[in-house]
MARKESE-165434 format. One record per residue (C-alpha): residue in three letters; x, y, z. Coordinates in nm, 3 decimals, decimal comma. Layout:
(node ala; (X; Y; Z)) ...
END
This chain:
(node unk; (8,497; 12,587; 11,329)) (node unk; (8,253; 12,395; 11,151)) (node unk; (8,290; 12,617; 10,817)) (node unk; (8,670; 12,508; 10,859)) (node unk; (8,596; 12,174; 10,799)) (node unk; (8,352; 12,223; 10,519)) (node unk; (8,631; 12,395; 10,349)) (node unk; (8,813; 12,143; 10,425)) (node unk; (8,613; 11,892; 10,233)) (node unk; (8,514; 12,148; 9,981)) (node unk; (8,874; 12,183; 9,876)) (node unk; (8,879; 11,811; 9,883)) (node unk; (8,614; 11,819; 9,623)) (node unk; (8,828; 12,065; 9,404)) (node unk; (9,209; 11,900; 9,397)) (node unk; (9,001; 11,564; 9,344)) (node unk; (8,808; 11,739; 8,994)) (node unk; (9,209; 11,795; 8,916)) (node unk; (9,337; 11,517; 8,967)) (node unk; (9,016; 11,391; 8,734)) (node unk; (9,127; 11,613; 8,455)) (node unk; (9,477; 11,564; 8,492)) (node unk; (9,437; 11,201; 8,454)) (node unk; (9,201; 11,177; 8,151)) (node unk; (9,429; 11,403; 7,999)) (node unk; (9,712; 11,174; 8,091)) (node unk; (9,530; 10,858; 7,976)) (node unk; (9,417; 11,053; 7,617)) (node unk; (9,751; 11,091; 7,566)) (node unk; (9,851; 10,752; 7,638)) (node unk; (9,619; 10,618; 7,409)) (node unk; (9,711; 10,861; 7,144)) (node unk; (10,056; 10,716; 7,206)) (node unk; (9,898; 10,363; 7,177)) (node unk; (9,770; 10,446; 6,862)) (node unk; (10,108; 10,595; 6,711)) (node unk; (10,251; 10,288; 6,772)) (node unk; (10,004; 10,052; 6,597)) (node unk; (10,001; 10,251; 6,296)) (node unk; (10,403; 10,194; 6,316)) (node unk; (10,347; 9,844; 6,327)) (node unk; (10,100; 9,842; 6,055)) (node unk; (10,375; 9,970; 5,826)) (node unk; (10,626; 9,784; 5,650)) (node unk; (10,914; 9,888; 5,706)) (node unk; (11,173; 9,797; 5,456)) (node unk; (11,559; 9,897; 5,308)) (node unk; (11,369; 10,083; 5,042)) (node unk; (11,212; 10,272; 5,326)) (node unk; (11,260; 10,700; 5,335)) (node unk; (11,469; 10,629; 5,649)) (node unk; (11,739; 10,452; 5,451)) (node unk; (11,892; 10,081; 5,507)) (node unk; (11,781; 9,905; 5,837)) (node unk; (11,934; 9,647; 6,078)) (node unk; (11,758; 9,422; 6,366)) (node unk; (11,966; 9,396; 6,711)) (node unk; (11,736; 9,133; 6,906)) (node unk; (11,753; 9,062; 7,259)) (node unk; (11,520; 8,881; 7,565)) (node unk; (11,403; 9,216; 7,642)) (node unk; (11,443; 9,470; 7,335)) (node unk; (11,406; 9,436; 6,968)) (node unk; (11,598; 9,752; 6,811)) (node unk; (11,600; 9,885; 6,488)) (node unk; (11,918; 10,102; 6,372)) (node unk; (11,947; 10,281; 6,060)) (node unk; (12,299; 10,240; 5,898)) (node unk; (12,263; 10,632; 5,844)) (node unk; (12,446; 10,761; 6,116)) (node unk; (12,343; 10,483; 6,344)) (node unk; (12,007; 10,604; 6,508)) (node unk; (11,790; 10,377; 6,673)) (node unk; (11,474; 10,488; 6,510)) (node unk; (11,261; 10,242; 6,679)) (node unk; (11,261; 9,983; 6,982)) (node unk; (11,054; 9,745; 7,088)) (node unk; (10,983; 9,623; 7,431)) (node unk; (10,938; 9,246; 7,388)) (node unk; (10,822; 9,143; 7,735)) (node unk; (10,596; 9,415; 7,817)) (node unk; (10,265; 9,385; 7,591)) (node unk; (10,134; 9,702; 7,407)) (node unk; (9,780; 9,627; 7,560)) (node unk; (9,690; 9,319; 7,747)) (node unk; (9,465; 9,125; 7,552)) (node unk; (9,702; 9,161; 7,224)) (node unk; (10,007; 9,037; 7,175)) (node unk; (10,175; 9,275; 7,052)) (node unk; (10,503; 9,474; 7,194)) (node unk; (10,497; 9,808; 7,383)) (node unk; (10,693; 9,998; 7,123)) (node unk; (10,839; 10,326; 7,290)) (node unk; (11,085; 10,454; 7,033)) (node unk; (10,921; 10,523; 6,672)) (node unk; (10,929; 10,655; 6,348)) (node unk; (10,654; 10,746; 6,154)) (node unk; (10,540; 11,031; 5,930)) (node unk; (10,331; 11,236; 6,224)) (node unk; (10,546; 11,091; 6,455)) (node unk; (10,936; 11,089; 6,569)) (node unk; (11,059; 10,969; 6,946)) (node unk; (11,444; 10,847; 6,845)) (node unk; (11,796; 10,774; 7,018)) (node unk; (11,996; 10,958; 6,819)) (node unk; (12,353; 10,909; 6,890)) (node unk; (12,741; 11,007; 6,686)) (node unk; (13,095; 11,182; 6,704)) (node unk; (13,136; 11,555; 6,687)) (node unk; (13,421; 11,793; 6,772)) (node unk; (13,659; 11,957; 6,542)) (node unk; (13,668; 11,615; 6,333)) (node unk; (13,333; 11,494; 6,425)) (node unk; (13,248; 11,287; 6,149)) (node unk; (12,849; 11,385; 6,221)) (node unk; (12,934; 11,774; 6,156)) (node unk; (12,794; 11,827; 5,838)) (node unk; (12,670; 11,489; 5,698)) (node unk; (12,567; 11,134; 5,877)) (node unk; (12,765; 10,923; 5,816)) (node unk; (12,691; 10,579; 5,590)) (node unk; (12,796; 10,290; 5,793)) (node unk; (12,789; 9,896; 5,654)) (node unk; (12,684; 9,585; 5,802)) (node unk; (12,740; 9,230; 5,730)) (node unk; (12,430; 9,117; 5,908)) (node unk; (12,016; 9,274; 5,840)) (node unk; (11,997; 9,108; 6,185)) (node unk; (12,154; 9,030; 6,581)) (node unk; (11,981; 8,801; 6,755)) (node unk; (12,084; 8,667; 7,088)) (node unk; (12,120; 8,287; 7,087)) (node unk; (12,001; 8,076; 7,369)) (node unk; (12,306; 8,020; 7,587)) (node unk; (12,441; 8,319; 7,468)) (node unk; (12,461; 8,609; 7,756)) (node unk; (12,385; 8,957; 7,495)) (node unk; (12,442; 9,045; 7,194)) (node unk; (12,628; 9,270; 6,983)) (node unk; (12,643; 9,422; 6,676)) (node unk; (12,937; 9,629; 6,475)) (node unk; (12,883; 9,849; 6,201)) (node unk; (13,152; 10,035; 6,003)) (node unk; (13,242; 10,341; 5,856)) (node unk; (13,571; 10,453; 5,669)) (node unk; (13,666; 10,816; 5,574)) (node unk; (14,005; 10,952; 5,529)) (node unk; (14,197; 10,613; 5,635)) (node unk; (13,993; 10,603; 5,982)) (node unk; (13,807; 10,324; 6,032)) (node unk; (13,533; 10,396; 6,266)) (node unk; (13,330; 10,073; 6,420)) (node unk; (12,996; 10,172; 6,601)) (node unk; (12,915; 9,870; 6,863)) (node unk; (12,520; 9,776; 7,001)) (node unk; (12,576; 9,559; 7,267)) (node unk; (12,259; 9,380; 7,485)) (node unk; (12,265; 9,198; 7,733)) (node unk; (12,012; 8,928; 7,839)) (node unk; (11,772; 9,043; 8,075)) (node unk; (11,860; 9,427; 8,060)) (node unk; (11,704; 9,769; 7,915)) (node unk; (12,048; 9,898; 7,863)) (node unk; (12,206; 9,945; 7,538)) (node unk; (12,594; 9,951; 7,557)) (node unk; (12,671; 10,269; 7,284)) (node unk; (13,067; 10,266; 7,168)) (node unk; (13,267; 10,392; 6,894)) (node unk; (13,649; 10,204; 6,801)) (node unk; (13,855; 10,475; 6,576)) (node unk; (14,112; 10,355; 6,418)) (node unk; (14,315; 10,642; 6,281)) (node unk; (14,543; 10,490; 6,044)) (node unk; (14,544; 10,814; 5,887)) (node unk; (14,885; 11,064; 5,933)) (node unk; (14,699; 11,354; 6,136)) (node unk; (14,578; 11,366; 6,442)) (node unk; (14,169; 11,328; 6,567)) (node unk; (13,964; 11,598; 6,783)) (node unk; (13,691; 11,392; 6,872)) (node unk; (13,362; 11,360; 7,110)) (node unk; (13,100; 11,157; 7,155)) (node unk; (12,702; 11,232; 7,227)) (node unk; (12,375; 11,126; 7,248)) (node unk; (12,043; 11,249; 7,244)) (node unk; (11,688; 11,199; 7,233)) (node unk; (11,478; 11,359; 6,958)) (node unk; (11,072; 11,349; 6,990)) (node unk; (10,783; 11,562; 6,808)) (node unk; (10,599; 11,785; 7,026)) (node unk; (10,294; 11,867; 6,896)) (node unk; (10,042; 12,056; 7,053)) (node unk; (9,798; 11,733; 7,160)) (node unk; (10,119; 11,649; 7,342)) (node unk; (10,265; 12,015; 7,486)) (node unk; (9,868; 11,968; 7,614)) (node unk; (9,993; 11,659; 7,866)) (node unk; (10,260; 11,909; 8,030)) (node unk; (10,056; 12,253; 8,019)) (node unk; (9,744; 12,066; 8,239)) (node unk; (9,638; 12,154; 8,574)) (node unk; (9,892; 11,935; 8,761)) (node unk; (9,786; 12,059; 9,111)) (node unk; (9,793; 11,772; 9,248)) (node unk; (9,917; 11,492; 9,054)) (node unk; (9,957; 11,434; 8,692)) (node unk; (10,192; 11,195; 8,491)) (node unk; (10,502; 11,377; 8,382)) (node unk; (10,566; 11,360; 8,007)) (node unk; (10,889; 11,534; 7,889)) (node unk; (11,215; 11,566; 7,963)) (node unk; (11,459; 11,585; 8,279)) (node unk; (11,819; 11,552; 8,359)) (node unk; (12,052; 11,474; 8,663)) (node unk; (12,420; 11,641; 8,738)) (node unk; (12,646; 11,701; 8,975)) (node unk; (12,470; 12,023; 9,091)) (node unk; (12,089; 11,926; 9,123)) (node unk; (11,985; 11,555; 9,135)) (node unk; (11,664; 11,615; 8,900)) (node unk; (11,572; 11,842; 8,730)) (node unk; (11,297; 11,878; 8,435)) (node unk; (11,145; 12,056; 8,145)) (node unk; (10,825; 12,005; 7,930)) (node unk; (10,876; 11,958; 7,562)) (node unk; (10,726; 12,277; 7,505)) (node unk; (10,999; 12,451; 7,743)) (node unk; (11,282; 12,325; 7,488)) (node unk; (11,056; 12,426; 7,150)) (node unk; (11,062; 12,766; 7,338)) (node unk; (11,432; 12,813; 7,363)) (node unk; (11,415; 12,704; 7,741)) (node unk; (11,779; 12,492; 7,711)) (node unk; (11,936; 12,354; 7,905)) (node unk; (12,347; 12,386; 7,897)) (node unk; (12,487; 12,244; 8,162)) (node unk; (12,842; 12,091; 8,233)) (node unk; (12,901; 11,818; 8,496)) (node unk; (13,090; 11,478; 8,538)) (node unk; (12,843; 11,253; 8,603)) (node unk; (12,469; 11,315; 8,465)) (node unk; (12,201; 11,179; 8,270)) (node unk; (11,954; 11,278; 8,035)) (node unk; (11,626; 11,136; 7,970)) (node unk; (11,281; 11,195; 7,791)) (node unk; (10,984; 11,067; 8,055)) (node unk; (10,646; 10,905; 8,020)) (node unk; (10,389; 10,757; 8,226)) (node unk; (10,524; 10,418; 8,316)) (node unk; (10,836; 10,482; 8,073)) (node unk; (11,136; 10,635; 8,008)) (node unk; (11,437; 10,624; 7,742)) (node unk; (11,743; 10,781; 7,861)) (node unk; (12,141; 10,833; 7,768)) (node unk; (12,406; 10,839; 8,050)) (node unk; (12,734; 11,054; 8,024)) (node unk; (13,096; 10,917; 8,000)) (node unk; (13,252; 10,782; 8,326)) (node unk; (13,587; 10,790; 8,456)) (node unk; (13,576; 11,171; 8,589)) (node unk; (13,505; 11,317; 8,199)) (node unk; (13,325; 11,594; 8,159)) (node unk; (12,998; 11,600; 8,030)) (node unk; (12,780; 11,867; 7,888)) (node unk; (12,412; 11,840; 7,932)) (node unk; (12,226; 12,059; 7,628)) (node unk; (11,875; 12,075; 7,437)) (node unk; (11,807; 12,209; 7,134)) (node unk; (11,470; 12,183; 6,850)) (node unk; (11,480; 12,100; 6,519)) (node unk; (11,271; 12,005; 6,260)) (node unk; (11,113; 12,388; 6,166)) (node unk; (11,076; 12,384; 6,594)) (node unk; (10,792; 12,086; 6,603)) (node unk; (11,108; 11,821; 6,771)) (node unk; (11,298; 11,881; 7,097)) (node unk; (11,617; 11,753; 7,148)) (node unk; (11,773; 11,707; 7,468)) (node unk; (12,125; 11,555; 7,483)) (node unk; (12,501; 11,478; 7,671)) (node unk; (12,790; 11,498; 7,498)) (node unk; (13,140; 11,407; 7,625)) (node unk; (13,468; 11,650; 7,592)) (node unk; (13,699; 11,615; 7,326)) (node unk; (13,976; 11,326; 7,290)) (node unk; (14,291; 11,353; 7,094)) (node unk; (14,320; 11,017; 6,917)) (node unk; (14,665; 11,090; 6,745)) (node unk; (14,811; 10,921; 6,422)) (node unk; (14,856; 10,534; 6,430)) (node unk; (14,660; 10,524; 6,740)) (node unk; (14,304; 10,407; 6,796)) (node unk; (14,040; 10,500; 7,117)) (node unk; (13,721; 10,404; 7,242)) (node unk; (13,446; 10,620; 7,337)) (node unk; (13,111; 10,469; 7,484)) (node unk; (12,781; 10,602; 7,618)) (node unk; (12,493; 10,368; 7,807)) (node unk; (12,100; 10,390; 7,671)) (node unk; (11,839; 10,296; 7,884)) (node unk; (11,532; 10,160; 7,687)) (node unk; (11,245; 10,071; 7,904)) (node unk; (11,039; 10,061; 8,197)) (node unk; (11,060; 10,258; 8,495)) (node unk; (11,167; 9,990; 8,693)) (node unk; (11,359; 10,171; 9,002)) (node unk; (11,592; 9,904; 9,129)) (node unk; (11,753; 9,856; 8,791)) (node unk; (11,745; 10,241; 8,693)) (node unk; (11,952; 10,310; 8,981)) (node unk; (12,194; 10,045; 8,955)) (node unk; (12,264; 10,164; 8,632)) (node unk; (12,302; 10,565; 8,694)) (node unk; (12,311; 10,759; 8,999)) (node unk; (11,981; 10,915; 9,021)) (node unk; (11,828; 10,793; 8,725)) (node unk; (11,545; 10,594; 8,929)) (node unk; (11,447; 10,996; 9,018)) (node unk; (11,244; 10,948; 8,689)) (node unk; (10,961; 10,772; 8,868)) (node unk; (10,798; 11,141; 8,862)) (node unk; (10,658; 11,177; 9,212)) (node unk; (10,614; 11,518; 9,250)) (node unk; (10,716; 11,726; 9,531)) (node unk; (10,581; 11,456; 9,834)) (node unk; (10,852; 11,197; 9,615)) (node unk; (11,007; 11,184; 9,990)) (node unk; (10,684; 10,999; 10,138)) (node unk; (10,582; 10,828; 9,834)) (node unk; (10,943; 10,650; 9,780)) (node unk; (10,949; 10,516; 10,149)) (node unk; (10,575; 10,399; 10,048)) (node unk; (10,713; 10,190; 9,733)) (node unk; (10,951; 10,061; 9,924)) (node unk; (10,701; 9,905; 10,163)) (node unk; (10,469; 9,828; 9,885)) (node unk; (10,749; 9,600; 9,700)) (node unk; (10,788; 9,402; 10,055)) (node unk; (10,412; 9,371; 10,095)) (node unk; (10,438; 9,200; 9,761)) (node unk; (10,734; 8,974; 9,803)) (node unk; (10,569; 8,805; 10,067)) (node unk; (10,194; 8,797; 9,893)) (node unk; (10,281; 8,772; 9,558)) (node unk; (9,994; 8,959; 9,464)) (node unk; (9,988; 9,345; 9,414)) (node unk; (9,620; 9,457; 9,465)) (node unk; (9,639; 9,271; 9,794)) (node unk; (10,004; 9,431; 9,880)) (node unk; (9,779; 9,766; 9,773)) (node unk; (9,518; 9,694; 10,049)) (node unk; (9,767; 9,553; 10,288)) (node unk; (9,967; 9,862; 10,259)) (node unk; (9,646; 10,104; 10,286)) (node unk; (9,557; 9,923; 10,632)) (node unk; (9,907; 9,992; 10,737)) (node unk; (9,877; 10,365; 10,638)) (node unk; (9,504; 10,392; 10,815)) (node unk; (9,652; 10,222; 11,133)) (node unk; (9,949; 10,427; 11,167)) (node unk; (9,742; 10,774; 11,142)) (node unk; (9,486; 10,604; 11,377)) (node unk; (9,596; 10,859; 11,692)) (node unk; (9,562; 11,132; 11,430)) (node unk; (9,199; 11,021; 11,342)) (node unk; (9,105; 10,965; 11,701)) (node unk; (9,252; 11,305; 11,829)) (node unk; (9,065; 11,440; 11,523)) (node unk; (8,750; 11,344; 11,654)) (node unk; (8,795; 11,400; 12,007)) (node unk; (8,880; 11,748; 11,979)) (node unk; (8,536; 11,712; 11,757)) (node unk; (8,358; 11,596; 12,021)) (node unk; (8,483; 11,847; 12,266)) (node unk; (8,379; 12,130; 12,030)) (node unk; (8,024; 11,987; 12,023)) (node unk; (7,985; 11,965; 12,417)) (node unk; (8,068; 12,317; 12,389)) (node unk; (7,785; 12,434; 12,156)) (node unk; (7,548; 12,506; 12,407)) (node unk; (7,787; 12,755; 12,616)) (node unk; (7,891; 12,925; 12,276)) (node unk; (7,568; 12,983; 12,135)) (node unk; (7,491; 13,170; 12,504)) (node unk; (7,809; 13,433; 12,416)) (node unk; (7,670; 13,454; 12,098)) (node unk; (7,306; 13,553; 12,237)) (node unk; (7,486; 13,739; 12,520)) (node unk; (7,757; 13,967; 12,321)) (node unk; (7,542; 13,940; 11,962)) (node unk; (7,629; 14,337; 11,918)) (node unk; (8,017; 14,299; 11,982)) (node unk; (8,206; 14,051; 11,771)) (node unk; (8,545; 14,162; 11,893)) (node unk; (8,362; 14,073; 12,276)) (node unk; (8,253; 13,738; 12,121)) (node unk; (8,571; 13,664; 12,008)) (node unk; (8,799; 13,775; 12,301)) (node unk; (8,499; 13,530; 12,543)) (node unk; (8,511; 13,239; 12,296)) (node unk; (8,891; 13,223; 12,308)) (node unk; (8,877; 13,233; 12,689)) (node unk; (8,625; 12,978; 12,721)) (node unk; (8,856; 12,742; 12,494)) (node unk; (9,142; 12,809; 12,767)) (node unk; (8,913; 12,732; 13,044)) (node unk; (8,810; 12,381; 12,873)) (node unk; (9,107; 12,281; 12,728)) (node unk; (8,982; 12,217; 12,403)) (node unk; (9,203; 12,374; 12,055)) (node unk; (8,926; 12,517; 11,818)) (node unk; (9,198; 12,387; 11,533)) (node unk; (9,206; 12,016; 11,706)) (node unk; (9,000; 11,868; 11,451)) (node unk; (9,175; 12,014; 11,156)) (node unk; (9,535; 11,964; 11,176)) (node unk; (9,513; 11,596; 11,245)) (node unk; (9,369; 11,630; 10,864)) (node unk; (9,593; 11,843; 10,696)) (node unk; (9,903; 11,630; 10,817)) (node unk; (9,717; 11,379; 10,684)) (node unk; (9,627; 11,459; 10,350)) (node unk; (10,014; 11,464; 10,223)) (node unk; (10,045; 11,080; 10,300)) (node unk; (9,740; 11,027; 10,103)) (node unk; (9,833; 11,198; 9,888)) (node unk; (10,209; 11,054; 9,807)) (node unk; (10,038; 10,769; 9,819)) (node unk; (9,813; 10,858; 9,494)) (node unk; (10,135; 10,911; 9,282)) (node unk; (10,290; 10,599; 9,490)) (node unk; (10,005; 10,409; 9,295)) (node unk; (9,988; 10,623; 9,000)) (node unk; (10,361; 10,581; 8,883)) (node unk; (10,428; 10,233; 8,973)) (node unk; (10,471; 10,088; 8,673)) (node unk; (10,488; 9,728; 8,794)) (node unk; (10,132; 9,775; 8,874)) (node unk; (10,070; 9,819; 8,485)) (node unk; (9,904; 9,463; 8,330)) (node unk; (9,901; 9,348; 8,659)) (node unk; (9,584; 9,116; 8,780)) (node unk; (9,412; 9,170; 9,097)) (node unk; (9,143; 8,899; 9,134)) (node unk; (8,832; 8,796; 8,927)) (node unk; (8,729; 9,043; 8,694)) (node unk; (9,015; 9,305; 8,781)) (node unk; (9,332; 9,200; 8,501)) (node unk; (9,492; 9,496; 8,498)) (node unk; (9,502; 9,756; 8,810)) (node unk; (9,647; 10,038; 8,609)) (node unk; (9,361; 10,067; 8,403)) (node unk; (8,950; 10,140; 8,472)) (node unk; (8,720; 9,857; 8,684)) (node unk; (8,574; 9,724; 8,311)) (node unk; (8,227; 9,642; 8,551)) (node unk; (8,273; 9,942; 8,785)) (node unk; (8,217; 9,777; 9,075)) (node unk; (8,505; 9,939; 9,245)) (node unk; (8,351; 10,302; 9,207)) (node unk; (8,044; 10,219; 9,302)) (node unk; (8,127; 10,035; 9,619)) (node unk; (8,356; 10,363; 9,666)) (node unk; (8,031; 10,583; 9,662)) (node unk; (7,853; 10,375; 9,891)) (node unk; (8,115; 10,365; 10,097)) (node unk; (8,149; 10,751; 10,062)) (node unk; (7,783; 10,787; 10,127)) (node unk; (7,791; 10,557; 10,412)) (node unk; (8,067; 10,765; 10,578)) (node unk; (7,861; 11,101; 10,533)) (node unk; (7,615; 10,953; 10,722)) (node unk; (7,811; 10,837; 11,015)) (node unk; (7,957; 11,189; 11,036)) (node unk; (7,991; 11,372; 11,332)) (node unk; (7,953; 11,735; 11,162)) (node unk; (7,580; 11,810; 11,075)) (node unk; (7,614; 12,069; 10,788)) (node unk; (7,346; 12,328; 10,836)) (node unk; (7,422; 12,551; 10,511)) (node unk; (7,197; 12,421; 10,241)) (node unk; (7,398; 12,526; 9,928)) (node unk; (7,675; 12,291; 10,181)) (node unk; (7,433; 12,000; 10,247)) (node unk; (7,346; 12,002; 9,852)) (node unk; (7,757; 12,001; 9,766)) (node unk; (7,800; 11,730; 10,050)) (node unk; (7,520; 11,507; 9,916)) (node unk; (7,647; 11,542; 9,582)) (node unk; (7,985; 11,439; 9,649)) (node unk; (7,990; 11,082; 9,643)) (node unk; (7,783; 11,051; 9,292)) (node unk; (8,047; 11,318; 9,133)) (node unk; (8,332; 11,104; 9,326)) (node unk; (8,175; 10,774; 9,180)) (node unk; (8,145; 10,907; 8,859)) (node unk; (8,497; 11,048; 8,862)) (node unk; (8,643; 10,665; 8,986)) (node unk; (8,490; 10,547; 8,716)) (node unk; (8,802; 10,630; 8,489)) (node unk; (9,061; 10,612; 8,771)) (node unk; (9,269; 10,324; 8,753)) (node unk; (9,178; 10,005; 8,964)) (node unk; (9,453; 9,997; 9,177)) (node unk; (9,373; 10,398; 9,271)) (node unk; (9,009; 10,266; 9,317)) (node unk; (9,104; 10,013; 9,520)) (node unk; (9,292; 10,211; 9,771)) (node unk; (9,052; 10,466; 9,832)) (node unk; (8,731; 10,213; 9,869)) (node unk; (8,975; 9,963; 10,157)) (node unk; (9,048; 10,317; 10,312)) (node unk; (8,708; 10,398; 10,325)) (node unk; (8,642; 10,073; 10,488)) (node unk; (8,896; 10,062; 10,733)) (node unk; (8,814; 10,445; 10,822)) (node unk; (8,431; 10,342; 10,886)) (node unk; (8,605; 10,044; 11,140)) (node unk; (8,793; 10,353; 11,273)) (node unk; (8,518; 10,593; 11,337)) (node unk; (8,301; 10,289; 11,501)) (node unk; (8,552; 10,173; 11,739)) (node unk; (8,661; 10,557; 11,819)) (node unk; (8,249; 10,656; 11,833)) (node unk; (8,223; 10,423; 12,099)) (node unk; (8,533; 10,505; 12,311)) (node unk; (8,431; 10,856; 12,282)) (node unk; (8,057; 10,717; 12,435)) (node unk; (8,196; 10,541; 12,697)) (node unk; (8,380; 10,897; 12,824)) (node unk; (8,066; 11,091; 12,788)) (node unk; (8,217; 11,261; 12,456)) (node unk; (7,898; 11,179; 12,257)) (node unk; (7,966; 11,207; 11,868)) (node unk; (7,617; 11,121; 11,783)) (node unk; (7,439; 11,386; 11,572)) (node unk; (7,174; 11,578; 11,695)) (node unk; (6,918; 11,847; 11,569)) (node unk; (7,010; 12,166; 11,436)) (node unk; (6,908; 12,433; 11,628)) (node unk; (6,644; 12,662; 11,577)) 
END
């Protein structure tokens, strides 16, 4: 029984080394990202540029830049969310740079798809939309004119939103009739320092990057960037749905035509296979001579901010990656949120919600240790079947299993209590770990951002004592000494390892400690008072 529980904590030790990996890898990439986007913004960008002309659409929240070449947003700017905290500034998630391509590409196909062969070159009067104080969005209209159609591609914003209404007006003043439809897709480079992100370890929990969609048939689903490059596409038809391309904290995605139209979800790679596309087009309208008709898309631009995501699509707040415990961890965001609309504050909603967690598994922990303590009463009388039957395991078995009858006591008593546990802790990692409202978020004192490392590590290192502190008190003496060396190791490799872990992650797991040492004192001495000593004694020899 006792090797159980070592196992236990030895496969502790192992998912935590992944989730370690996992999340440097997450974070190089992150910063890789980071630095994509300041070399953007060290660039001038101007209507000389490779990309063509260039237009401005200016919101609140989103500064967009279009070029008039088929109408591709080839850049946007997220003006209230800072690209790191002590600079000012914006988080840039769509770009265009020479190493680097991440765009909303968007235009008319079908039999007279005026994006078949060419892109189209569309005018504007303005190089930029701004919205206007007082003013609720804004819009902008650019033009194109082929063959006596006049076709007007719309941006609309409006204030306060990630959402960028997509439409195309034809006019078809022309004497034949139009076979039109309308997509949009997102196009991003997937080199190998990215495919790295999505081939990791992910055992346990990593930060999604690539792409996913949502139809009528599955809710979510998703494939890596390296999936698509690999002729992994997707083709699927459906009436409502959503595409999307995902990264920690962020996410841009296209939603499909409304009003019961068919959509077809698809993927595809281009550029000599180092870009993967992922897209939704709409099925084909008949906009006959003299007549004119109005196709539109939505593009959402932004955080992952849940409550807006799904107000917006069905499903699309599913991009909040997390992982296959997303049906504890989304019940555990839920609670977080209300923590924090009452405190105001979200490293203390963080500890708030721990102690909630801790106190609800409290009859787990203290059957966990009971059943402990029963086991150890019974050392004495197992060790004598042992002694007695020490030349006929199967006789040691079949006695051992009657004398746990005879007592009452479940030789598995003290493990299951932990392995229903560990899920909850778990979901509540990714709960942490993909909340991006936690992102730039100050704690107290020193601690300005909980999505990122304790800058004095303070955090960890109160964590390992904590750890340490908790070894101590436990009720398990480990007798093995290649055990006892991995044991006594485990809270400098866990310190070390917190070290990089976000503070909010850090946070959690040094208040759980905490509360758990409150648990194990109060249950110790309950246990006492019932004769059930949990007290350690000598090994014997």
């Amino acid at each position: 029984m006792e090797q159980q529980r070592n196992l236990l904590f030895i496969l502790l030790l192992c998912a935590a080394m992944f989730l370690f990996w996992d999340w440097n890898a997450d974070k190089a990439n992150a910063q890789k990202m980071a630095d994509q986007a300041a070399n953007l913004q060290s660039q001038e960008i101007s209507s000389e540029s490779a990309l063509g002309n260039l237009i401005k659409v200016v919101s609140d929240n989103l500064e967009l830049t279009i070029n008039l070449k088929g109408g591709d947003i080839v850049d946007a700017k997220l003006l209230k969310i800072k690209q790191e905290q002590d600079k000012e500034d914006p988080f840039q998630l769509l770009m265009t740079t020479p190493q680097f391509k991440y765009q909303a590409q968007s235009g008319l196909a079908g039999r007279d798809g005026i994006d078949n062969r060419e892109r189209p070159e569309f005018k504007a009067e303005k190089t930029e939309y701004r919205i206007e104080d007082g003013q609720n969005n804004v819009t902008a209209d650019i033009t194109f004119e082929k063959d006596g159609v006049t076709y007007t591609k719309s941006f609309s914003i409006d204030r306060n939103s990630y959402v960028v209404n997509v439409s195309y007006l034809v006019n078809n003043k022309s004497e034949k009739d139009l076979n039109l439809c309308m997509y949009g897709q997102l196009k991003q480079t997937a080199d190998d320092s990215y495919l790295q992100n999505n081939s990791g370890f992910g055992m346990v929990a990593s930060a999604y990057r690539g792409t996913a969609y949502s139809s009528d048939e599955s809710r979510y689903e998703k494939k890596t960037l390296s999936d698509i490059i690999d002729d992994k596409s997707y083709n699927v038809t459906t009436k409502e749905g959503w595409v999307a391309m995902i990264q920690h904290y962020f996410v841009s995605a296209w939603i499909g035509g409304e009003n019961n139209v068919n959509n077809v979800i698809y993927s595809n790679h281009a550029d000599n296979n180092t870009s993967a596309i992922i897209g939704i087009r709409t099925d084909s309208v008949n906009v006959a001579a003299g007549n004119e008709a109005k196709l539109s898309s939505k593009l959402w631009v932004g955080p992952k901010n849940q409550d807006a995501m799904e107000s917006v699509a069905k499903n699309l707040e599913l991009t909040v990656d997390y992982g296959w415990l997303w049906f504890i961890s989304i019940p555990l965001f839920k609670i977080l949120t209300f923590i924090h609309s009452i405190i105001g504050n979200w490293g203390f909603s963080i500890i708030v919600l721990t102690m909630i967690v801790r106190g609800v598994m409290f009859p787990l922990t203290k059957a966990q240790y009971t059943s402990m303590a029963k086991m150890r009463l019974l050392q004495p009388k197992l060790m004598e079947l042992r002694e007695r039957y020490k030349d006929d395991r199967q006789k040691i078995g079949t006695e051992t299993m009657k004398l746990y009858k005879s007592e009452k006591v479940n030789p598995l008593g003290g493990c299951l209590p932990l392995l229903i546990q560990m899920p909850i802790f778990i979901a509540l990692y990714w709960t942490l770990m993909e909340s991006t409202e936690l992102r730039q978020s100050s704690f107290m004192l020193w601690i300005t951002d909980l999505s990122v490392k304790d800058p004095y590590f303070v955090l960890p290192i109160l964590y390992g004592v904590t750890m340490f502190y908790l070894q101590k008190m436990s009720p398990t003496p480990v007798t093995d000494p290649v055990q006892r060396k991995v044991f006594m190791a485990m809270p400098f490799v866990f310190t070390f390892m917190f070290c990089t872990f976000p503070a909010g992650l850090t946070l959690y797991w040094l208040v759980s400690n905490c509360f758990t040492i409150l648990q194990q004192f109060v249950i110790f001495r309950s246990l006492e008072k019932r004769g059930l000593s949990m007290k350690k004694q000598p090994a014997s020899k």
